[in-house]
Wavefront OBJ file of the C-alpha trace (Angstrom):
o trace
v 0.000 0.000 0.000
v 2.901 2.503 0.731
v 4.037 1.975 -2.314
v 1.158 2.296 -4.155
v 0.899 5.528 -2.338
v 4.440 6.646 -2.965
v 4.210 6.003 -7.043
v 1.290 8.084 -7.276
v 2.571 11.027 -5.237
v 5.616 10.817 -7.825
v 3.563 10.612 -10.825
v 1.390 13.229 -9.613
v 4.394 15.183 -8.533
v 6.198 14.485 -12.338
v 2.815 15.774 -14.020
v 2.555 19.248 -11.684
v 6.555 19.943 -12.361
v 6.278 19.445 -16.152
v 3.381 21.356 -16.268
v 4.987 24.018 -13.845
v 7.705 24.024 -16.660
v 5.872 24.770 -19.614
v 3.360 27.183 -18.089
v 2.182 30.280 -20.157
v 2.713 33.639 -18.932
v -0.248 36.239 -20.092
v 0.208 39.753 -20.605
v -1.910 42.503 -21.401
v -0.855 45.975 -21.995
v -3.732 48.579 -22.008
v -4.149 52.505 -22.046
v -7.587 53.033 -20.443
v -7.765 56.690 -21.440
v -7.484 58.765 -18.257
v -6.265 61.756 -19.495
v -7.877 64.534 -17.953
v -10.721 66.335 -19.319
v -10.814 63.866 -22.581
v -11.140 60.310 -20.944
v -14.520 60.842 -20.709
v -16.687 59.079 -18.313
v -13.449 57.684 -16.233
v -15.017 57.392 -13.171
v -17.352 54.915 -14.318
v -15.171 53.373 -16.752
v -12.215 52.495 -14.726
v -13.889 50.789 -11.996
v -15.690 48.390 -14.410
v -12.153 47.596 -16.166
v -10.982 46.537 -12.647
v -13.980 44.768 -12.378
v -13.406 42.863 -15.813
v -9.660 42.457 -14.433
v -11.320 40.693 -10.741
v -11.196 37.335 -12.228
v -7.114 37.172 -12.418
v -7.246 35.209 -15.007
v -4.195 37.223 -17.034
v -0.869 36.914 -15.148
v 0.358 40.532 -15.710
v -1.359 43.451 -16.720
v 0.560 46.285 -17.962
v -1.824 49.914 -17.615
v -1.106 53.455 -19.428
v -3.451 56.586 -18.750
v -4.326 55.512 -14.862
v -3.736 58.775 -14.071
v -3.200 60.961 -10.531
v -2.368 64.289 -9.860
v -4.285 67.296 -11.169
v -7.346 67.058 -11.786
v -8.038 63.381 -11.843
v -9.463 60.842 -9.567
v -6.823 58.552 -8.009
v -7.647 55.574 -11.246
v -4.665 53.440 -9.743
v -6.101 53.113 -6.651
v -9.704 52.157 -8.335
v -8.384 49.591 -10.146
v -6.584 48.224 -8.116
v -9.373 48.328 -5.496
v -11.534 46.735 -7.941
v -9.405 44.087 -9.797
v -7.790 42.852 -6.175
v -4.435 42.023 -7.943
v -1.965 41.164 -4.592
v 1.066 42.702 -6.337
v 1.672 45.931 -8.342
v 4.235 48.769 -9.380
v 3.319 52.176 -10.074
v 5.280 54.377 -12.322
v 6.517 58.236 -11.451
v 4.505 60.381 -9.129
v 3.100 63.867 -9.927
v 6.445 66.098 -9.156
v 6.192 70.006 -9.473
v 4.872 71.660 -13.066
v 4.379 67.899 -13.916
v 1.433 67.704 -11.924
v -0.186 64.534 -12.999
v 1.422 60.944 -13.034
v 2.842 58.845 -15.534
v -0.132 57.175 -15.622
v 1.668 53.603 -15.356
v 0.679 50.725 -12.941
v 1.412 47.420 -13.267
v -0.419 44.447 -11.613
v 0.961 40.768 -11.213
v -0.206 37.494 -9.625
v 3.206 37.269 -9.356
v 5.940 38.480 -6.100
v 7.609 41.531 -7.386
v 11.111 41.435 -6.483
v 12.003 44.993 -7.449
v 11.076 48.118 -9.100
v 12.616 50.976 -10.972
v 10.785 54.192 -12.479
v 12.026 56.609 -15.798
v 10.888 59.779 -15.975
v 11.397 61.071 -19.800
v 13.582 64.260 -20.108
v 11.953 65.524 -23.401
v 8.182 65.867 -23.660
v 6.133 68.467 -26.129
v 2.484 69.663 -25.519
v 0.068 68.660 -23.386
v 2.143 65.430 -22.536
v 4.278 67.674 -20.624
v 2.032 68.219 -17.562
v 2.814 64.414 -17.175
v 5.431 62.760 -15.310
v 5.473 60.486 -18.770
v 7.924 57.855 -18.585
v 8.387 53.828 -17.600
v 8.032 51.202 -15.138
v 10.541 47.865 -14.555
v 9.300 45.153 -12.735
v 11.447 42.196 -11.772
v 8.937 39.067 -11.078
v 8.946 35.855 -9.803
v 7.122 33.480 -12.266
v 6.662 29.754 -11.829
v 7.903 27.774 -14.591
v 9.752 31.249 -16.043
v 12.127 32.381 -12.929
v 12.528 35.718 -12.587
v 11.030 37.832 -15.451
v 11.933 41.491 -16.729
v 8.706 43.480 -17.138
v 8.845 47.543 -18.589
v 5.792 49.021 -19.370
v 6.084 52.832 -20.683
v 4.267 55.679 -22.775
v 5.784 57.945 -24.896
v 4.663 60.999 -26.725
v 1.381 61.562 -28.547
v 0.801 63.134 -31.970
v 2.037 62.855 -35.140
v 3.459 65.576 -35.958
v 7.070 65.583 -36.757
v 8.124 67.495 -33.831
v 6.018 64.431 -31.664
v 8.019 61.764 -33.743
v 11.416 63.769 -32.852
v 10.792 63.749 -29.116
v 9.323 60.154 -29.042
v 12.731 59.218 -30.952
v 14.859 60.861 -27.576
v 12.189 59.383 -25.492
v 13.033 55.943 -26.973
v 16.829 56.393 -26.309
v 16.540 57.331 -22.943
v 14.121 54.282 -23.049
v 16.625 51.520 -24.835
v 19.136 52.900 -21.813
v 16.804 52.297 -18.819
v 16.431 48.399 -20.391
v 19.676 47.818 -20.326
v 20.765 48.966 -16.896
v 18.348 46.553 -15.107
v 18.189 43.835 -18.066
v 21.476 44.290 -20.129
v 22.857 41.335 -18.739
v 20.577 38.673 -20.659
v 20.108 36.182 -18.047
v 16.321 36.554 -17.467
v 13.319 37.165 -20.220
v 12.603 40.704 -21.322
v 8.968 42.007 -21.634
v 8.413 45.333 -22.791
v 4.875 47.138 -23.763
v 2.953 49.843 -23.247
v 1.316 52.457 -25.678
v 4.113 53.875 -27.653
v 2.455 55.638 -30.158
v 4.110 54.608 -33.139
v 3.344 52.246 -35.738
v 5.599 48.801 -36.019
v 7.406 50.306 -39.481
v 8.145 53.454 -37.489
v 11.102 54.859 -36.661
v 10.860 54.484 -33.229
v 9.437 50.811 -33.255
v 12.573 49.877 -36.028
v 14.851 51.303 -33.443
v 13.342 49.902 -30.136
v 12.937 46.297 -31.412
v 16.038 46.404 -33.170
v 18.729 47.823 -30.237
v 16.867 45.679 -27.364
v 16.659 42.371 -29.634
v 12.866 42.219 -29.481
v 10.335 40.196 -30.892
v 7.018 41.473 -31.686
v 4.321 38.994 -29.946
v 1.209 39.651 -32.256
v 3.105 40.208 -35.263
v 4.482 36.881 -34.853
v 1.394 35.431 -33.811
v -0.569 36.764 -37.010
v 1.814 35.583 -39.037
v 2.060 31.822 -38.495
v -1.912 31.393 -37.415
v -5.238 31.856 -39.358
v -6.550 35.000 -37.875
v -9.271 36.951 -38.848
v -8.569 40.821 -40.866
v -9.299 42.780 -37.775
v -6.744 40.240 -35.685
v -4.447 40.866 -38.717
v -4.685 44.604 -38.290
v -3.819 44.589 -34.954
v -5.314 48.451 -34.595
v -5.382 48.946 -31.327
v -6.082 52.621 -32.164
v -9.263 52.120 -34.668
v -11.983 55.000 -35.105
v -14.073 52.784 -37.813
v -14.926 50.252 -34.785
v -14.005 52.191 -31.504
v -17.039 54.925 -31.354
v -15.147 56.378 -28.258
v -12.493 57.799 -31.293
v -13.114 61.579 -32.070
v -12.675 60.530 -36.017
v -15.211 57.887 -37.602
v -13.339 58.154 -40.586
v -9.569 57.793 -39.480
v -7.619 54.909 -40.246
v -7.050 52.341 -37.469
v -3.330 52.245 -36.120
v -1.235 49.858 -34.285
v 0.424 51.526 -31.793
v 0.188 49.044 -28.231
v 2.891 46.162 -28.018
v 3.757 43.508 -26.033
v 7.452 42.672 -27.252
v 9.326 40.517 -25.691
v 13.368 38.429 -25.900
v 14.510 35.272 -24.412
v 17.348 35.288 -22.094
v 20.637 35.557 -23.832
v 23.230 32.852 -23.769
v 24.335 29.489 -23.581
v 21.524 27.069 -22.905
v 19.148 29.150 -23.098
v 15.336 28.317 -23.913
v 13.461 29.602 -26.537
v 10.501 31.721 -25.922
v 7.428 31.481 -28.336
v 4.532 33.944 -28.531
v 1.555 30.678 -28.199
v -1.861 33.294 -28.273
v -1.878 37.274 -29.392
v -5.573 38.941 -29.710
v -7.047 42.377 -29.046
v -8.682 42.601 -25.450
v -11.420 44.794 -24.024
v -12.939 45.282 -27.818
v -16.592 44.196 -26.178
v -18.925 47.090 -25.337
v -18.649 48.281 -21.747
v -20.149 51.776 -20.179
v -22.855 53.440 -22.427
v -22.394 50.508 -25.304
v -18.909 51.739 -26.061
v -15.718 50.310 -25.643
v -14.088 50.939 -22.448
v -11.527 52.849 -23.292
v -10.368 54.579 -27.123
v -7.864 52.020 -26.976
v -8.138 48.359 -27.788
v -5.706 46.280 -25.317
v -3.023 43.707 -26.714
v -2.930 40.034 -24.810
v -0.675 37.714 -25.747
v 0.563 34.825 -23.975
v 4.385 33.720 -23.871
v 5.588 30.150 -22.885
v 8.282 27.183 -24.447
v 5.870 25.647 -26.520
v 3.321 23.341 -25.747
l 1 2 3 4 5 6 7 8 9 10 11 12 13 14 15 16 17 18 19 20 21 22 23 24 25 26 27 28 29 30 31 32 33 34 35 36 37 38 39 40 41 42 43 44 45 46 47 48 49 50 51 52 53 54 55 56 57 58 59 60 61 62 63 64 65 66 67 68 69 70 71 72 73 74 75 76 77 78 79 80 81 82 83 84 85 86 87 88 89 90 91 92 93 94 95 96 97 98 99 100 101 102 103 104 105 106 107 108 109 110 111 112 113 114 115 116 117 118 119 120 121 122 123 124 125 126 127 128 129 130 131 132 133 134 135 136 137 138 139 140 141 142 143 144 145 146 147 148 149 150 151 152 153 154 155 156 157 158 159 160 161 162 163 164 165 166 167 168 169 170 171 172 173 174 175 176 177 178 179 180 181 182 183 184 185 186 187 188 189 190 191 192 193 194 195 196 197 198 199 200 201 202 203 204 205 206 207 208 209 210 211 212 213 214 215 216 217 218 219 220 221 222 223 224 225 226 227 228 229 230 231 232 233 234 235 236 237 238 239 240 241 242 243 244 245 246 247 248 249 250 251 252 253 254 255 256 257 258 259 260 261 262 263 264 265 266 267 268 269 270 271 272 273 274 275 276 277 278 279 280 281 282 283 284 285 286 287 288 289 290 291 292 293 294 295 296 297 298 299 300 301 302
């Protein structure tokens, strides 16, 4: 009988660790429009995205536009009230002229480790009442080890005097990876809403000086997805009535990128799901925010 007992605590014990091993990670990175004045209807917008967020079913969720500060409501502390997430980061505080936050939380079913905060030197208008910058996260993820997480938000506009300070921003940016990540040992996850398109300028030079991979585009292009999955717009007027133009093109300009560690014996990472998230009609029969989120899952293969 004791051994009877003993092979099935092993077998059961061989199925959890492989399992434990080959877990997925899910990420979502979403900007849930709390800018000031324009995020209209915030305060009962945010509280229902935390309450969309209660289940925990996404390991990390990466937030832009949760602002504090002038003349907001304190959004962080909503959702996180309202999505009960045990661990999170939040990015710079309001700090002199900057009144209002960088708008950037993080939340993880994960231990954090540690945290570090960038505050971008070079901002032009309106963005510059914001403390606009990123967030690192160091996690502690079963079957992964210890994970690198950034999340930022650079400039708006596209003007090219917006594309010029987004280019500095990225810079300052590729720097701030490298000090916490540059020595390749752990995975690298970096998204937020960077206002660029993946051809840009700033996306070419991102992806190309941090060695990262592009989690939907890869996704879209080895799996049968629908047009709209295709597109990736995260930014999309034609089906996102909370868009100012009807008749603007769509633009993808939210990411979740991501690199393996670096090295000898290292495993490779594989993007296994990417979709757009919170596309379903919240508050008033809109979306809940003028952003569509990006989730994609990350894992060795299944």
């Amino acid at each position: 009988m004791k051994t009877l007992v003993l092979a099935v605590v092993l077998a059961f014990s061989v199925v959890t660790t492989s399992q434990a091993e080959h877990a997925p990670l899910s990420v979502l990175s979403y900007n849930v429009w709390g800018v000031p004045f324009a995020g209209k209807n915030a305060r009962k917008r945010i509280p229902e995205i935390g309450q969309r967020l209660a289940p925990q079913t996404i390991d990390v969720v990466t937030v832009q536009e949760a602002f504090e500060g002038c003349f907001v409501p304190n959004e962080p502390r909503t959702l996180l009230q309202n999505s009960g997430y045990a661990y999170f980061a939040k990015g710079p505080a309001p700090r002199g002229l900057r009144c209002v936050s960088s708008g950037l939380l993080i939340l993880s079913k994960h231990p954090i480790l540690e945290s570090a905060t960038l505050v971008y030197d070079h901002c032009v208008g309106t963005d510059c009442f914001a403390r606009k910058g990123a967030l690192y996260v160091k996690l502690s993820v079963p079957g992964l080890g210890e994970v690198d997480v950034y999340t930022t938000h650079t400039n708006a506009g596209t003007s090219n005097k917006s594309a010029a300070k987004r280019q500095t921003q990225i810079e300052q940016l590729i720097r701030f990876v490298d000090e916490h990540s540059g020595d390749g040992l752990r995975p690298v996850i970096l998204t937020g809403d960077l206002n660029a398109t993946p051809k840009s300028v700033e996306i070419t030079r991102l992806t190309s000086a941090l060695e990262l991979r592009d989690s939907h585009q890869e996704f879209v292009d080895h799996h049968p997805v629908s047009d709209i999955e295709r597109d990736g717009f995260t930014s999309d007027p034609r089906r996102n009535g909370n868009q100012r133009d009807p008749d603007g093109e769509g633009r993808r300009i939210d990411y979740v990128f991501f690199r393996e560690p670096q090295g000898a014996g290292s495993t490779a990472l594989t993007t296994l799901r990417s979709s757009l998230s919170f596309v379903e009609p919240g508050y008033r029969d809109l979306a809940l925010s003028d952003h569509f989120g990006v989730l994609s899952e990350l894992g060795y293969g299944l």
